[in-house]
PyMOL Python script that loads the backbone (N, CA, C, O; Angstrom):
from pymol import cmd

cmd.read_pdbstr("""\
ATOM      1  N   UNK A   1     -18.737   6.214  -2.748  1.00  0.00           N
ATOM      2  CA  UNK A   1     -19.068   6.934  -1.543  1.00  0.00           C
ATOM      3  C   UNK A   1     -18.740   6.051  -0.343  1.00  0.00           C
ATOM      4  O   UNK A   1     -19.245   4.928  -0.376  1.00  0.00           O
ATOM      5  N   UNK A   2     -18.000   6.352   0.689  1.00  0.00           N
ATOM      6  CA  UNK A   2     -17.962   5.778   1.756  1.00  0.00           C
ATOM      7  C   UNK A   2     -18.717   5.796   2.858  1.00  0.00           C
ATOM      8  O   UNK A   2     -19.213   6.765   3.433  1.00  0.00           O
ATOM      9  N   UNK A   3     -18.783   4.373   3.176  1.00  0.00           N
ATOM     10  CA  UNK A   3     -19.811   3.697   4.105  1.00  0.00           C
ATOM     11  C   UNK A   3     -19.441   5.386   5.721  1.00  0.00           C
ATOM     12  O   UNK A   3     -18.485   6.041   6.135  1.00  0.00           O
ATOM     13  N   UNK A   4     -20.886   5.268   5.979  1.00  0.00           N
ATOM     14  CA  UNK A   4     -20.781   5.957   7.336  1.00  0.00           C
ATOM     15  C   UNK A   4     -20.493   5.470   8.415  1.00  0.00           C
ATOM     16  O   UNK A   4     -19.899   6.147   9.254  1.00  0.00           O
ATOM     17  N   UNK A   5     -20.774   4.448   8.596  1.00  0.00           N
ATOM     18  CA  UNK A   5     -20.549   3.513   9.764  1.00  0.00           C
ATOM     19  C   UNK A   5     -19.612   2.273   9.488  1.00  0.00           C
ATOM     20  O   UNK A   5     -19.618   1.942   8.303  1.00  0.00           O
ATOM     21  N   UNK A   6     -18.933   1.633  10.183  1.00  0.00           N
ATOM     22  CA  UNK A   6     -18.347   0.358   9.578  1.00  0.00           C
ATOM     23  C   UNK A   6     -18.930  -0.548   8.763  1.00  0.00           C
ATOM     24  O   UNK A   6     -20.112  -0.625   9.099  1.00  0.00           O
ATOM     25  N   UNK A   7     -18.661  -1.381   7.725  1.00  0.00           N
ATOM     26  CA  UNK A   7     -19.206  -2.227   7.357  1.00  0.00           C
ATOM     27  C   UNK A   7     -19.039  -3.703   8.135  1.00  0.00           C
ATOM     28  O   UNK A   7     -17.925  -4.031   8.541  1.00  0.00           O
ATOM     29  N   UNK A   8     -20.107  -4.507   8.307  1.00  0.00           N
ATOM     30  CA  UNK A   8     -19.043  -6.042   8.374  1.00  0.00           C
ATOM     31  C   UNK A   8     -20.203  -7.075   7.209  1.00  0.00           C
ATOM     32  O   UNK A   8     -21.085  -6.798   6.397  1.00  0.00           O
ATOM     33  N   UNK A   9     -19.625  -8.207   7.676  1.00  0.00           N
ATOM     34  CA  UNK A   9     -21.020  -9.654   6.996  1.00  0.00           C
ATOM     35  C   UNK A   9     -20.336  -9.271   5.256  1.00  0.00           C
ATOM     36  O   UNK A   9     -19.364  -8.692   4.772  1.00  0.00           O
ATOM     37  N   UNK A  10     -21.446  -9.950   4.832  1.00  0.00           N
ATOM     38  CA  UNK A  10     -21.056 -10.337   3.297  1.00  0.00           C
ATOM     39  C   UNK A  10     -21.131  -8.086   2.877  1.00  0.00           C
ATOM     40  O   UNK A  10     -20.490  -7.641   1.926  1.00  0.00           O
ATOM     41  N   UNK A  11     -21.817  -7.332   3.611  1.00  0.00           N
ATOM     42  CA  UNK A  11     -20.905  -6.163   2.550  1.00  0.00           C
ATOM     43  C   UNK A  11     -19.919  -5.341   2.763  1.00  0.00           C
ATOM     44  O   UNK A  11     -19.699  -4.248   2.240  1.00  0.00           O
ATOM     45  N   UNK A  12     -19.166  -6.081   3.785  1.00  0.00           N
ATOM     46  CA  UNK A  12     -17.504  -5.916   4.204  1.00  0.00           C
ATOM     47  C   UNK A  12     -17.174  -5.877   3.052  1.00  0.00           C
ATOM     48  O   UNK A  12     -16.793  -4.897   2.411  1.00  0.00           O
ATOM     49  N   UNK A  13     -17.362  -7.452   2.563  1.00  0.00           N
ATOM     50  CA  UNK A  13     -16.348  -8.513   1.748  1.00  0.00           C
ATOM     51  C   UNK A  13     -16.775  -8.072   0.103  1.00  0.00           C
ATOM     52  O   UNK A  13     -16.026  -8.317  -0.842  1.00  0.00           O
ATOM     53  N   UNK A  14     -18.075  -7.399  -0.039  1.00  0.00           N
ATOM     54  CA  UNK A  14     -18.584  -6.665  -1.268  1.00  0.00           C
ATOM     55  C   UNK A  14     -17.796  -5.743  -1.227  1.00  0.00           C
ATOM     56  O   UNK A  14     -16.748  -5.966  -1.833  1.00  0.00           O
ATOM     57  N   UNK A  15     -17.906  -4.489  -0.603  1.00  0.00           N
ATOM     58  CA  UNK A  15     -17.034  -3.513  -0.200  1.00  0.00           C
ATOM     59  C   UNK A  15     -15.682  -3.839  -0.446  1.00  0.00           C
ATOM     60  O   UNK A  15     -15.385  -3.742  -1.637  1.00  0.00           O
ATOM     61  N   UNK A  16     -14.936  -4.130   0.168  1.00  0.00           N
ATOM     62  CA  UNK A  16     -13.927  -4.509  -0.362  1.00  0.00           C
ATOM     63  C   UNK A  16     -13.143  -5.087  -1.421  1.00  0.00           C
ATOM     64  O   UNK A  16     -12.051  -4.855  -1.938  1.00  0.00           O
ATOM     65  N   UNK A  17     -14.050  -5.898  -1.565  1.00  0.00           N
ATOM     66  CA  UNK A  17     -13.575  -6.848  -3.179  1.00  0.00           C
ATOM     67  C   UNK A  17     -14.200  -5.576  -4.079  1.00  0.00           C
ATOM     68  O   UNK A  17     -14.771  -6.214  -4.964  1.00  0.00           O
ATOM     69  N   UNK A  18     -14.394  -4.412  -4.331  1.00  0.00           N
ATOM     70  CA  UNK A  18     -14.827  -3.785  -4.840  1.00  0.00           C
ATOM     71  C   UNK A  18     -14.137  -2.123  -5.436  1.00  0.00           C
ATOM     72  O   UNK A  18     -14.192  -1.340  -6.385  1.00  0.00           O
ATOM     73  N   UNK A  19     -13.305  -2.391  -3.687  1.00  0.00           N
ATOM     74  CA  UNK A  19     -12.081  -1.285  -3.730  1.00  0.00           C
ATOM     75  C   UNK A  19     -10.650  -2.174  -3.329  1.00  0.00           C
ATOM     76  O   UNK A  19      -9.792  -1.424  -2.863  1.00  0.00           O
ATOM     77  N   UNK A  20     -10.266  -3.472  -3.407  1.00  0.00           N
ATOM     78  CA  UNK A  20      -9.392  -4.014  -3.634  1.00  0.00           C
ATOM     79  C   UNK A  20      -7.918  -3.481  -4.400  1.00  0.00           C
ATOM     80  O   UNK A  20      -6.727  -3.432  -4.092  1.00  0.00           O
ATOM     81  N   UNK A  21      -8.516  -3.228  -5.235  1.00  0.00           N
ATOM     82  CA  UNK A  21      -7.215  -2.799  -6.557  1.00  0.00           C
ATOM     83  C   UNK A  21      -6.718  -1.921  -6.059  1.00  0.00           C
ATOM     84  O   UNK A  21      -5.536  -2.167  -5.817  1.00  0.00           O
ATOM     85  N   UNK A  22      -7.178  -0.507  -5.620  1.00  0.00           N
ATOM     86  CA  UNK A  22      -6.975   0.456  -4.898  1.00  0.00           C
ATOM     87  C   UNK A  22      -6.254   0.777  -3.748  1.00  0.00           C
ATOM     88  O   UNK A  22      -5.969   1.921  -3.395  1.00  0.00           O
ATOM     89  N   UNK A  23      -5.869  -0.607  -2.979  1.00  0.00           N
ATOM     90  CA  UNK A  23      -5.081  -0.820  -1.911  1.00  0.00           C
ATOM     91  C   UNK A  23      -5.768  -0.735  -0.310  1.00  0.00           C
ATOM     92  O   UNK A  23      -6.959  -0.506  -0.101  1.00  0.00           O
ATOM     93  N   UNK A  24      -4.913  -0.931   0.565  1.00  0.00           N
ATOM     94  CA  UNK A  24      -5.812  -1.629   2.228  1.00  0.00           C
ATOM     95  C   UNK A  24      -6.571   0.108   2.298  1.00  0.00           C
ATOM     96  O   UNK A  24      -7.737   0.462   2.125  1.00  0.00           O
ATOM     97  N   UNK A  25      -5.384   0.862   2.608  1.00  0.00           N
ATOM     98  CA  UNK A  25      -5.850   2.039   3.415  1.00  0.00           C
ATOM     99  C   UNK A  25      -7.191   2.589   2.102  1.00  0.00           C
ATOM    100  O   UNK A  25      -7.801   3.490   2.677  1.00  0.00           O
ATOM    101  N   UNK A  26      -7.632   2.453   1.099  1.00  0.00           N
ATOM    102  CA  UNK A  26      -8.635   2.951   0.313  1.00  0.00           C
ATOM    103  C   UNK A  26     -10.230   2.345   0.464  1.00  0.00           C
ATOM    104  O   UNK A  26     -11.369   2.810   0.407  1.00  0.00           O
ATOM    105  N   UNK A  27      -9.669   1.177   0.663  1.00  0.00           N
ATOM    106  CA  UNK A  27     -10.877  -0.299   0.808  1.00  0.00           C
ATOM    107  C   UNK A  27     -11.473   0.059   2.162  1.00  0.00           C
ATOM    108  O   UNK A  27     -12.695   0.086   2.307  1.00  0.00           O
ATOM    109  N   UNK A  28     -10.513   0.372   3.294  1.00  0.00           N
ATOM    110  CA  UNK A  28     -10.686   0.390   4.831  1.00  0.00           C
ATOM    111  C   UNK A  28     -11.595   1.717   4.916  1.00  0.00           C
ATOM    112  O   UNK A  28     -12.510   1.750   5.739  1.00  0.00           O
ATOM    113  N   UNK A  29     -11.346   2.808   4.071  1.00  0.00           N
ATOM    114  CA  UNK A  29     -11.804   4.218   3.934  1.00  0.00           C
ATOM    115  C   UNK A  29     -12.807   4.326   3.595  1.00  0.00           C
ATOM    116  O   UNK A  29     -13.489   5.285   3.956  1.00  0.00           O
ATOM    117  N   UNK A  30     -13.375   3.154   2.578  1.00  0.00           N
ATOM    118  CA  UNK A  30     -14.871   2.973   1.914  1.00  0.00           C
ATOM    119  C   UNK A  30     -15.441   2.285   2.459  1.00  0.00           C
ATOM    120  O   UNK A  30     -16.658   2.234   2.278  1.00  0.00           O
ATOM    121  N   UNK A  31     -14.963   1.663   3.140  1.00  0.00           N
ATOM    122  CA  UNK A  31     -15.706   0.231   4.075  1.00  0.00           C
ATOM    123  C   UNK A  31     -16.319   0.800   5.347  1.00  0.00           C
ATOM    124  O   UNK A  31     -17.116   0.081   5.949  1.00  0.00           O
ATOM    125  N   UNK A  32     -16.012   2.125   5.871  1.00  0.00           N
ATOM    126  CA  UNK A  32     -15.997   2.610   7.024  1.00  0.00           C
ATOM    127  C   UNK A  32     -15.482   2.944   7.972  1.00  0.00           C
ATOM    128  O   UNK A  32     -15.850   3.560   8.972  1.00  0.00           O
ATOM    129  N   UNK A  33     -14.118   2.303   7.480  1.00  0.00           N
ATOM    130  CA  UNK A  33     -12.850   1.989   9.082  1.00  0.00           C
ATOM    131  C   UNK A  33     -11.917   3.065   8.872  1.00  0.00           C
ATOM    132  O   UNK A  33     -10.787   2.822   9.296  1.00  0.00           O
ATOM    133  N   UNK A  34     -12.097   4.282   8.288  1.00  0.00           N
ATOM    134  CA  UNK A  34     -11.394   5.400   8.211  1.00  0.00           C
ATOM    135  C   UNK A  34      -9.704   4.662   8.010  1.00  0.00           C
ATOM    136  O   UNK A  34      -9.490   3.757   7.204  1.00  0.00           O
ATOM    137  N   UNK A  35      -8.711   5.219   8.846  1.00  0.00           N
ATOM    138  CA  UNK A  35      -7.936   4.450   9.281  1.00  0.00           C
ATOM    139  C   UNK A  35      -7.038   3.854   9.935  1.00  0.00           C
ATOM    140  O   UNK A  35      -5.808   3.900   9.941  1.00  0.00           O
ATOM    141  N   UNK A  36      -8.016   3.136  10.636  1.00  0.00           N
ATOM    142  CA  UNK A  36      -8.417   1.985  11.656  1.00  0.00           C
ATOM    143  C   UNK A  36      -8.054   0.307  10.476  1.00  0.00           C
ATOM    144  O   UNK A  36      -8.943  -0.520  10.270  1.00  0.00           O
ATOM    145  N   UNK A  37      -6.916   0.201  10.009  1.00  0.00           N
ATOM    146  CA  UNK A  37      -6.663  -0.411   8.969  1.00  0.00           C
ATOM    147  C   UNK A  37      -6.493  -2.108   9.995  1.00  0.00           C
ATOM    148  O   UNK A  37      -6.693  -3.206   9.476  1.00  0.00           O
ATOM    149  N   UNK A  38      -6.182  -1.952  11.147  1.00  0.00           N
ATOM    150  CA  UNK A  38      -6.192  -3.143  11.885  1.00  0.00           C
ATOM    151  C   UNK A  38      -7.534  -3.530  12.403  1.00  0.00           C
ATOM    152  O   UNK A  38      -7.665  -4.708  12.738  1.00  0.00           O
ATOM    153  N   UNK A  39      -8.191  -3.013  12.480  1.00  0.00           N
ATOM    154  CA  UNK A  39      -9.864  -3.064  12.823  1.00  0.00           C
ATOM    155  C   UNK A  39     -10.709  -4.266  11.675  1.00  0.00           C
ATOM    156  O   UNK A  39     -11.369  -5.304  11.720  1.00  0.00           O
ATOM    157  N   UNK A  40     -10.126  -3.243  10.655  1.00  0.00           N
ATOM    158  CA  UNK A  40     -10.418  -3.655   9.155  1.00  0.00           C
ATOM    159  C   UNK A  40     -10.135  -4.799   8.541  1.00  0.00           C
ATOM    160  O   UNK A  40     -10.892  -5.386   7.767  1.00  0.00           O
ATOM    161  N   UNK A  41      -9.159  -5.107   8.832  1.00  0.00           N
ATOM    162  CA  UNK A  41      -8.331  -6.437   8.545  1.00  0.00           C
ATOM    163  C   UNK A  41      -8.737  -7.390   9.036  1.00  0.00           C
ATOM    164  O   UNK A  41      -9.030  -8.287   8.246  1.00  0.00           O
ATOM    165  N   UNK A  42      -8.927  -7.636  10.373  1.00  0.00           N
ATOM    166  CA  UNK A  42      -9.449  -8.033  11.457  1.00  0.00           C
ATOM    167  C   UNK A  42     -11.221  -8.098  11.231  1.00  0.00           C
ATOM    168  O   UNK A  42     -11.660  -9.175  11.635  1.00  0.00           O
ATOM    169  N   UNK A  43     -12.151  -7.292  10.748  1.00  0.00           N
ATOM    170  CA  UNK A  43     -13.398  -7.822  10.606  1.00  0.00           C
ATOM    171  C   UNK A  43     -13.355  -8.519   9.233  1.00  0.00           C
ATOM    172  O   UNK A  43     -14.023  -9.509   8.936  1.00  0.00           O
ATOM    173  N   UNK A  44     -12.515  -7.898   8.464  1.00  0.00           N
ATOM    174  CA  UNK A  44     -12.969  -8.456   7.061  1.00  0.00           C
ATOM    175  C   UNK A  44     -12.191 -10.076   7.023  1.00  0.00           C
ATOM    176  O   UNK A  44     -12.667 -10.686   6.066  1.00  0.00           O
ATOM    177  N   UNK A  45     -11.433 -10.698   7.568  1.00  0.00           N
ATOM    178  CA  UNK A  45     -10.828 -11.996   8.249  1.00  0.00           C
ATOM    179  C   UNK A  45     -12.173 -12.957   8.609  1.00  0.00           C
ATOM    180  O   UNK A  45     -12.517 -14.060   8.184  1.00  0.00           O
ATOM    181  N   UNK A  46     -12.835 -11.933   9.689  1.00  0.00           N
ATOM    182  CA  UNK A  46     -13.805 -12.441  10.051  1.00  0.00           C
ATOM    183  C   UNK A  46     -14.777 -12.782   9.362  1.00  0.00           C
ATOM    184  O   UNK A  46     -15.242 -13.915   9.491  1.00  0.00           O
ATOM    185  N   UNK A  47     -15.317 -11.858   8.452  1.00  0.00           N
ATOM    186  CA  UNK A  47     -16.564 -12.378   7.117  1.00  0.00           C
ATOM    187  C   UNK A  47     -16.145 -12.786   6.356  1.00  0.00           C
ATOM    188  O   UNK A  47     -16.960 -13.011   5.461  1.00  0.00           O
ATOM    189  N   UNK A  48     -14.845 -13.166   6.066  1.00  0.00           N
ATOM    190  CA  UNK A  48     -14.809 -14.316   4.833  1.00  0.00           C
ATOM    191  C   UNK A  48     -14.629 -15.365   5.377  1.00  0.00           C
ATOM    192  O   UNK A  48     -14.951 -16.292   4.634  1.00  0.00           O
ATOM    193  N   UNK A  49     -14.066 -15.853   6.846  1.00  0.00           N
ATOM    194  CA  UNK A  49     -14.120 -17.032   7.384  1.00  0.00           C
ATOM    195  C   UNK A  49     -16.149 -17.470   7.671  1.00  0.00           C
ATOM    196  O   UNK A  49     -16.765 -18.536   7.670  1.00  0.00           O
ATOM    197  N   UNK A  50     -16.445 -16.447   7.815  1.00  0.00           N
ATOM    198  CA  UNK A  50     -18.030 -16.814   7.730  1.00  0.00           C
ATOM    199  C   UNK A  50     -18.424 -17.157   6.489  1.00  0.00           C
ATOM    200  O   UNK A  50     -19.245 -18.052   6.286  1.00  0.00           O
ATOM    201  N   UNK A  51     -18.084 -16.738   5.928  1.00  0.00           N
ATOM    202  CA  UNK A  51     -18.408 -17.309   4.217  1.00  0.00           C
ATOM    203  C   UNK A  51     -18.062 -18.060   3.691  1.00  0.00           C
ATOM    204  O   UNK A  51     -18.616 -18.569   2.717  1.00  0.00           O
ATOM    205  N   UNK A  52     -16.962 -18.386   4.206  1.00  0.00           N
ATOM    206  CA  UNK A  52     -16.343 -19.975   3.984  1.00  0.00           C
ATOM    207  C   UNK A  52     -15.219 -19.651   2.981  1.00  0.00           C
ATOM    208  O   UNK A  52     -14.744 -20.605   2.364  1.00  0.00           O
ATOM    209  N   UNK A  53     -14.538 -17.900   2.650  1.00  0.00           N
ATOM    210  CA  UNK A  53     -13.827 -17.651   1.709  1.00  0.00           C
ATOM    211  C   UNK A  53     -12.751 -18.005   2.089  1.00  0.00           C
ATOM    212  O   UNK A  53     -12.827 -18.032   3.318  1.00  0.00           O
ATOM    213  N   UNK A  54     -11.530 -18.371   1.698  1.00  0.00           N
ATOM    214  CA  UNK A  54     -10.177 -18.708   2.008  1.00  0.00           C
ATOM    215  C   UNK A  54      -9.439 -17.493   1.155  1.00  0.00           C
ATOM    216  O   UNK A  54      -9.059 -17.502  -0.016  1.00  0.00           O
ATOM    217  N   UNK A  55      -9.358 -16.270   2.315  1.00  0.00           N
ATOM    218  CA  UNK A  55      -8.590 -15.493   1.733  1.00  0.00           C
ATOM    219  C   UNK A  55      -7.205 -14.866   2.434  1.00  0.00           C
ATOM    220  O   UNK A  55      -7.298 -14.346   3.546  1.00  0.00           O
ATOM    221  N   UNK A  56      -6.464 -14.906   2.037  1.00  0.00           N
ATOM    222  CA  UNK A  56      -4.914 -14.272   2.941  1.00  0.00           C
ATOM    223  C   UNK A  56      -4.891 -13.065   2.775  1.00  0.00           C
ATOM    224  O   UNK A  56      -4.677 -12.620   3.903  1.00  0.00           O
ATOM    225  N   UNK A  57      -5.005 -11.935   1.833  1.00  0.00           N
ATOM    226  CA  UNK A  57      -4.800 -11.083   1.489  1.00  0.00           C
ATOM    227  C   UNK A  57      -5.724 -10.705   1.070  1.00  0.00           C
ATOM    228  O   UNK A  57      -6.591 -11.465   0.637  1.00  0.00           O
ATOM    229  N   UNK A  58      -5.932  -8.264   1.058  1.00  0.00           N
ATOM    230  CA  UNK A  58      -7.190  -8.110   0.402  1.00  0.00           C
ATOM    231  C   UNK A  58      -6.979  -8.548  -1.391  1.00  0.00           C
ATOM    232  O   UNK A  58      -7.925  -8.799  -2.138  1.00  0.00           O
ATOM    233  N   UNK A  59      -5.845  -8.552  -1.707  1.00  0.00           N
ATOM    234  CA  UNK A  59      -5.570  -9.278  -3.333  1.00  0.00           C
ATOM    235  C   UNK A  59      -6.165 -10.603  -3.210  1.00  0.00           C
ATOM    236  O   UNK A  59      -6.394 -11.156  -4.285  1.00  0.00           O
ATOM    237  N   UNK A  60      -6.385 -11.065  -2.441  1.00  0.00           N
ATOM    238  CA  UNK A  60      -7.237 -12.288  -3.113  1.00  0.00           C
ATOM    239  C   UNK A  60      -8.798 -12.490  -3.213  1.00  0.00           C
ATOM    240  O   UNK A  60      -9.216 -13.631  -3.405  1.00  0.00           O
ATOM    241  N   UNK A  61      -9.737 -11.371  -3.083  1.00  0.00           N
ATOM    242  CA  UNK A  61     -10.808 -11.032  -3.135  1.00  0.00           C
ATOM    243  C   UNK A  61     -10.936 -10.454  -5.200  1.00  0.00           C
ATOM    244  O   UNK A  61     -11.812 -10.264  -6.043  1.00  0.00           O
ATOM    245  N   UNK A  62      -9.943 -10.420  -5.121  1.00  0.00           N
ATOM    246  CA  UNK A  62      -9.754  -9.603  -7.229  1.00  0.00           C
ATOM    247  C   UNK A  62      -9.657 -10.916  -7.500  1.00  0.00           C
ATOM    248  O   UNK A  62      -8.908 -11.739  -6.975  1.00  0.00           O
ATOM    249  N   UNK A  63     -10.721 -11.115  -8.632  1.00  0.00           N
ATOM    250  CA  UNK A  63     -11.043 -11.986  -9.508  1.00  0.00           C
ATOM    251  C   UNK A  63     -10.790 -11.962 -10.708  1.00  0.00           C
ATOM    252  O   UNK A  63     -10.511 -10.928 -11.315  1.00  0.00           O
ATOM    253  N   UNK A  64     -10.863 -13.305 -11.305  1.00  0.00           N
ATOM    254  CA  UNK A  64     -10.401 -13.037 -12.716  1.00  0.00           C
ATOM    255  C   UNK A  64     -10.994 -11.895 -13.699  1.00  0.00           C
ATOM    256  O   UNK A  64     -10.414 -11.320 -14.620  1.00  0.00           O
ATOM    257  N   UNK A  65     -12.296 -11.739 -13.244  1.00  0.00           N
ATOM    258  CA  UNK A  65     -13.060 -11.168 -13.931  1.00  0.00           C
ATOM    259  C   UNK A  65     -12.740  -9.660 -13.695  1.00  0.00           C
ATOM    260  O   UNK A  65     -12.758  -8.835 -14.608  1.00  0.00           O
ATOM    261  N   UNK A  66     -12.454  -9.375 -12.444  1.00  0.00           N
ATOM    262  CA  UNK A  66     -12.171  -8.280 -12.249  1.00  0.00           C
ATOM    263  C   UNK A  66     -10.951  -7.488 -13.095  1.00  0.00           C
ATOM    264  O   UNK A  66     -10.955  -6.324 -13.494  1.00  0.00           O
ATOM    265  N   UNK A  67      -9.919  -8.502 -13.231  1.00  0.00           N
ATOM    266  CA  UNK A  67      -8.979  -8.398 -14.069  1.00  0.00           C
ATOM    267  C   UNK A  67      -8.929  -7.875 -15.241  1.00  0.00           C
ATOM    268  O   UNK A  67      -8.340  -6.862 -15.617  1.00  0.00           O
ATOM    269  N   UNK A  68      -9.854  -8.925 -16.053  1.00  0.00           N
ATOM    270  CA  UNK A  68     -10.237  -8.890 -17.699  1.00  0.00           C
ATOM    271  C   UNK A  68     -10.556  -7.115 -17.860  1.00  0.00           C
ATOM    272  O   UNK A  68      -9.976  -6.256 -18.523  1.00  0.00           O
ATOM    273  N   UNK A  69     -12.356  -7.009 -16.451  1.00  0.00           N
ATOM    274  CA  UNK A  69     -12.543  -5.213 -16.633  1.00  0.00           C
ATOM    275  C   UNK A  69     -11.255  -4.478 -16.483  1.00  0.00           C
ATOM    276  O   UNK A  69     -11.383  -3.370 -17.005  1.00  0.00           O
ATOM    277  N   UNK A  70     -10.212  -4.627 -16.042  1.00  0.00           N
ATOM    278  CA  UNK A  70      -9.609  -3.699 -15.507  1.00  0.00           C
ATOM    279  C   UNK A  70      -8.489  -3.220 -16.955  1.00  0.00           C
ATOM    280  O   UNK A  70      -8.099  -2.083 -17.221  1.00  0.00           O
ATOM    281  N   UNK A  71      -8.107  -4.820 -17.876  1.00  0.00           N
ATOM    282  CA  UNK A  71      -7.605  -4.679 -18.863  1.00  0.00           C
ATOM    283  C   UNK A  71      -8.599  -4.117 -20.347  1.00  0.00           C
ATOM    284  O   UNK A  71      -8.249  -4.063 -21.526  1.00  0.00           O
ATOM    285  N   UNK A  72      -9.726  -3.810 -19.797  1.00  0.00           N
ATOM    286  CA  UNK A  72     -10.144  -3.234 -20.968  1.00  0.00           C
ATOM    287  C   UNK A  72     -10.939  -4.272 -21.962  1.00  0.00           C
ATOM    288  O   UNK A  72     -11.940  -3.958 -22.606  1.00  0.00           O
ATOM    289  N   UNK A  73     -10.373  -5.447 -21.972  1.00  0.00           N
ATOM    290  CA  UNK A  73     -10.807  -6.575 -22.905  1.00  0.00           C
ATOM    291  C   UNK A  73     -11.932  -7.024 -22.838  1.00  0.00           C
ATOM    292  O   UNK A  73     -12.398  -7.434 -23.901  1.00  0.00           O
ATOM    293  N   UNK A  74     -12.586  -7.099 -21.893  1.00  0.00           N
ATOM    294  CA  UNK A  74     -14.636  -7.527 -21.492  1.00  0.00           C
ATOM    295  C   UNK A  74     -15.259  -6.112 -22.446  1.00  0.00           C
ATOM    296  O   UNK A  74     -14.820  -5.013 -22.786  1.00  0.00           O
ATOM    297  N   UNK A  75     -16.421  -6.826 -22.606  1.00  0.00           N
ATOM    298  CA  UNK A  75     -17.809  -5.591 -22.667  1.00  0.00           C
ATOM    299  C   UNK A  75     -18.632  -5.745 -21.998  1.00  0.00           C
ATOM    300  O   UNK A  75     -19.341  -6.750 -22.055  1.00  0.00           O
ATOM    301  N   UNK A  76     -18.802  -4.744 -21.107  1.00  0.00           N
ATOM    302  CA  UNK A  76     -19.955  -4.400 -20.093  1.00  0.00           C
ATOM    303  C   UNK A  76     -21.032  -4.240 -20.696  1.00  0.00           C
ATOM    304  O   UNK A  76     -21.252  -3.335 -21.501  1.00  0.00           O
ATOM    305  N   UNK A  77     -22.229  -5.583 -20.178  1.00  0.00           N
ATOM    306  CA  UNK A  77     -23.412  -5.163 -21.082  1.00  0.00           C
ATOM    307  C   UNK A  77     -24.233  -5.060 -19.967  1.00  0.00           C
ATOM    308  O   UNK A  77     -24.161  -5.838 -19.015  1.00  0.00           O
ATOM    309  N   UNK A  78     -25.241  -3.860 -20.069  1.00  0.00           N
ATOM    310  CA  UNK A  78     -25.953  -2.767 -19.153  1.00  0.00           C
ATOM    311  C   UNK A  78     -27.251  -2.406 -19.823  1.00  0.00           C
ATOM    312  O   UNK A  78     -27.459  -2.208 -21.020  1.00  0.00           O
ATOM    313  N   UNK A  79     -28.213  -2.353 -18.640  1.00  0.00           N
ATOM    314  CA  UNK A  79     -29.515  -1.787 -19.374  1.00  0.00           C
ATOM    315  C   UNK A  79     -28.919  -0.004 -19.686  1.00  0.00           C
ATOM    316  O   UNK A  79     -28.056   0.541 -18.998  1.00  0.00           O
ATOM    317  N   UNK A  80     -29.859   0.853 -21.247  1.00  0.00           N
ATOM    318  CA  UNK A  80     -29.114   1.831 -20.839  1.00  0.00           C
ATOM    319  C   UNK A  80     -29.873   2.832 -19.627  1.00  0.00           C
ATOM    320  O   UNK A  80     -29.435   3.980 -19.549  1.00  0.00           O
ATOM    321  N   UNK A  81     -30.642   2.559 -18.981  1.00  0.00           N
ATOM    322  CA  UNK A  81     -31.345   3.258 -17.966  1.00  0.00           C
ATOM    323  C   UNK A  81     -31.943   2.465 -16.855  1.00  0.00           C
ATOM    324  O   UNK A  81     -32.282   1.317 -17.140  1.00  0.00           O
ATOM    325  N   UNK A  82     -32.140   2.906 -15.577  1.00  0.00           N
ATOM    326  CA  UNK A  82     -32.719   1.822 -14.407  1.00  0.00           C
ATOM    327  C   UNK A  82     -33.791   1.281 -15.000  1.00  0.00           C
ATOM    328  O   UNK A  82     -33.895   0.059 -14.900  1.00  0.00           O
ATOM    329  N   UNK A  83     -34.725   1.943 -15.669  1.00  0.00           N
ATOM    330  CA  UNK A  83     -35.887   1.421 -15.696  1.00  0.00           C
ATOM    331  C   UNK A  83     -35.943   0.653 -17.109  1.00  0.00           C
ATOM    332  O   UNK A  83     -36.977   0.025 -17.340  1.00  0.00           O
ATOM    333  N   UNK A  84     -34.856   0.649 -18.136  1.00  0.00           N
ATOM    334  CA  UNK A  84     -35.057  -0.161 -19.119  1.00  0.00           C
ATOM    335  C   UNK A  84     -33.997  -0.822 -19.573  1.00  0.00           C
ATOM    336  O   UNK A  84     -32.866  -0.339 -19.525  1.00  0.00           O
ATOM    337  N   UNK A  85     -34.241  -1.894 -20.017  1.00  0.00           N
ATOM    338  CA  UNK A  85     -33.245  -3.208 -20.213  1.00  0.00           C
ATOM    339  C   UNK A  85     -32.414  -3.231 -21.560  1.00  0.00           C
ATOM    340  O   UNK A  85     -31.648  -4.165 -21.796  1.00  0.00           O
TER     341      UNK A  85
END
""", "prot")
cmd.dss("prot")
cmd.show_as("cartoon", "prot")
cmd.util.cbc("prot")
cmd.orient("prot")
């Protein structure tokens, strides 16, 4: 579901590293910045230099791990309900 308002701060950089794979204009769309893809670029620059992330690209927010889920090869282990483990 996309954010109503812009995102910025660490759940820009959640947000994004989240719809990454998906490409700028998808990430920018969920993040809040419709598209306003220079806006976007431009805050999310900004919260990872606050975070101390060294990132060039939204591809460098995808992690290894993200990877592994994406190839299928991890098992997601999950309570099977909110309230039980």
């Amino acid at each position: 579901m996309a954010s109503p308002t812009p995102l910025n701060g660490t759940e820009l950089v959640d947000c994004a590293r989240a719809n990454a794979q998906q490409g700028i204009e998808t990430a920018a769309y969920q993040c809040g910045y419709g598209q306003d893809l220079n806006k976007f670029a431009k805050e999310l620059r900004q919260a990872c230099e606050d975070m101390n992330l060294q990132v060039k690209e939204l591809s460098g927010l995808i992690t290894e791990q993200d990877l592994i889920l994406q190839l299928g090869t991890g098992e997601i282990v999950a309570p099977d309900t909110e309230t039980e483990l």
